[in-house]
N, C-alpha and C positions, 0 to 999 in steps of 0.2 A: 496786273493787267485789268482796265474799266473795260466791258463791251453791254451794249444795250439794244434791244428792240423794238421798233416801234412800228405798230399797225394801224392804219387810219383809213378811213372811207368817206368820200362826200357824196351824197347825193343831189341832183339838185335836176330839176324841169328835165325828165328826162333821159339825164346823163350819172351813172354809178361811176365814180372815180377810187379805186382800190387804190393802195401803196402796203408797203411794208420795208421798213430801213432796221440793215443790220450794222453799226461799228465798233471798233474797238480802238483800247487806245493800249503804248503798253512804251511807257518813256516817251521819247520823242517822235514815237513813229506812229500813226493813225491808219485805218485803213476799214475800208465797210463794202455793204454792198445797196443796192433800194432797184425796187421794181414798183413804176405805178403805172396806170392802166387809166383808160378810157373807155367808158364801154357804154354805147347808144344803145336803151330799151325801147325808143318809137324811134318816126318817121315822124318829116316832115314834108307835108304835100306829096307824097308817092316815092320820097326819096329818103337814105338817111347816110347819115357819114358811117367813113369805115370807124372799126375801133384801132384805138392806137395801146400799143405796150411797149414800156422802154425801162431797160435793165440799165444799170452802170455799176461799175467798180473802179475804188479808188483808195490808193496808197498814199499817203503824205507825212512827210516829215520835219519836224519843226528846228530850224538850227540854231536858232536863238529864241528870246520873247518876244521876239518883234518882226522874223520872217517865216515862213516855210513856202516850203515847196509841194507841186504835187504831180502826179499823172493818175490818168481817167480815160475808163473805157467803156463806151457806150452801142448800146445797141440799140434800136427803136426799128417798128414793123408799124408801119399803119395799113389799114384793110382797106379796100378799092370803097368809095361810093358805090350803094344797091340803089339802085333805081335813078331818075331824072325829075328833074325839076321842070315841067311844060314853060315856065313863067323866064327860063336862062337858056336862051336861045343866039346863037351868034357864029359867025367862023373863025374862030379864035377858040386856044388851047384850053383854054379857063373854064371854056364852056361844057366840055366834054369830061361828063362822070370818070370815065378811063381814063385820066390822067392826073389821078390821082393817091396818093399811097405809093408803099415800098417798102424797100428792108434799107438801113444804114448804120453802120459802123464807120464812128468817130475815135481816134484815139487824142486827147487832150493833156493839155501840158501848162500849168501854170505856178503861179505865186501870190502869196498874200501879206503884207505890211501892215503890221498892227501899233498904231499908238503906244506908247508904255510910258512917255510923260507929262506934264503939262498939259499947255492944251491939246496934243496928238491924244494922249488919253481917248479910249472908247472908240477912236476913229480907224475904220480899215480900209483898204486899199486892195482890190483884188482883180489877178489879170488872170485870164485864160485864154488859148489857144487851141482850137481844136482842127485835125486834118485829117479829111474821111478814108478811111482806110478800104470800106467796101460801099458800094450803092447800085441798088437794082429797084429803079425804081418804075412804078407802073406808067407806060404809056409814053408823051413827051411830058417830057418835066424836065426844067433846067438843074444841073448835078448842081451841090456845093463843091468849091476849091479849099476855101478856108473860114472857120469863124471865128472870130475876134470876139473876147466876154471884158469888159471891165466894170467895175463897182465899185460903188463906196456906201459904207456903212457909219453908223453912228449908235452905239450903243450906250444908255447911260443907268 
C-alpha cells in the first residue's frame, strides 16, 4: 500500500489559499481525501468576499491500464459577502451582497482513458458527472441540476 500527503498554501494580493491532500493507493483501487480553502485578509472598497472551503473524497479503481473508474464526494461552504460595494448598484440579483454563498454537496461519478500505445501514448481522456445531493444556498441564487466535467490531457 503507497499513501502520501501533501500540504500547500498560496498567498497572493490579499487572498491565503490553504489545501492539504491525503491518498492512497493499494493494487487497483485509489482513494484519498483534500480540503482547500480560500480565505480573504482585506477588503475591497468597504466590501470583501466570503471565504470558501471545500472537502472532497474519492474512491477509484483502475480495471485495466487504460480505464478506471471513479466516484467523488464533495462538500463546499462559501461565506455571505461582508459589506457592499456603493459603485454596484442595480435591481437585479447580482447586485445584492445576500445572495451570495452557501453550503453544497455534489456526489460525482466518472471515468478516465489513458493512452497506453502509439500515438494514444500520454494522452487522457477524462469525464465526470456530478448531481447535488444537498444545497442551501444564501438568498436567490439559481440551484445547480447537474455538472458535466470533460478533459483531456497530454503528458510527455
Amino acid at each position: 500500500m503507497a499513501s502520501s500527503f501533501l500540504l500547500f498554501y498560496v498567498m497572493d494580493h490579499q487572498v491565503l489559499m490553504p489545501g492539504i491532500t491525503y491518498s492512497a493507493t493499494l493494487n487497483q483501487l485509489n482513494w484519498g481525501t483534500q480540503y482547500m480553502g480560500t480565505i480573504h485578509t482585506g477588503d475591497n472598497d468597504g466590501y470583501s468576499w466570503g471565504d470558501k472551503h471545500e472537502i472532497t473524497s474519492w474512491l477509484s479503481y483502475q480495471w485495466q491500464p487504460w480505464i478506471s473508474t471513479s466516484a467523488r464526494i464533495a462538500y463546499k461552504h462559501e461565506q455571505q459577502i461582508d459589506g457592499i460595494d456603493s459603485r454596484i448598484m442595480g435591481p437585479v440579483q447580482t447586485a445584492n451582497p445576500d445572495n451570495y454563498g452557501g453550503d453544497t454537496v455534489t456526489m460525482n461519478f466518472g471515468f478516465n482513458l489513458a493512452g497506453q500505445t502509439r500515438f494514444t501514448r500520454g494522452h487522457r481522456l477524462a469525464f465526470e458527472a456530478g448531481i447535488p445531493l444537498h444545497q442551501d444556498l444564501n438568498g436567490l441564487q439559481m440551484e445547480t441540476d447537474l455538472v458535466l466535467t470533460a478533459g483531456w490531457q497530454y503528458a510527455y
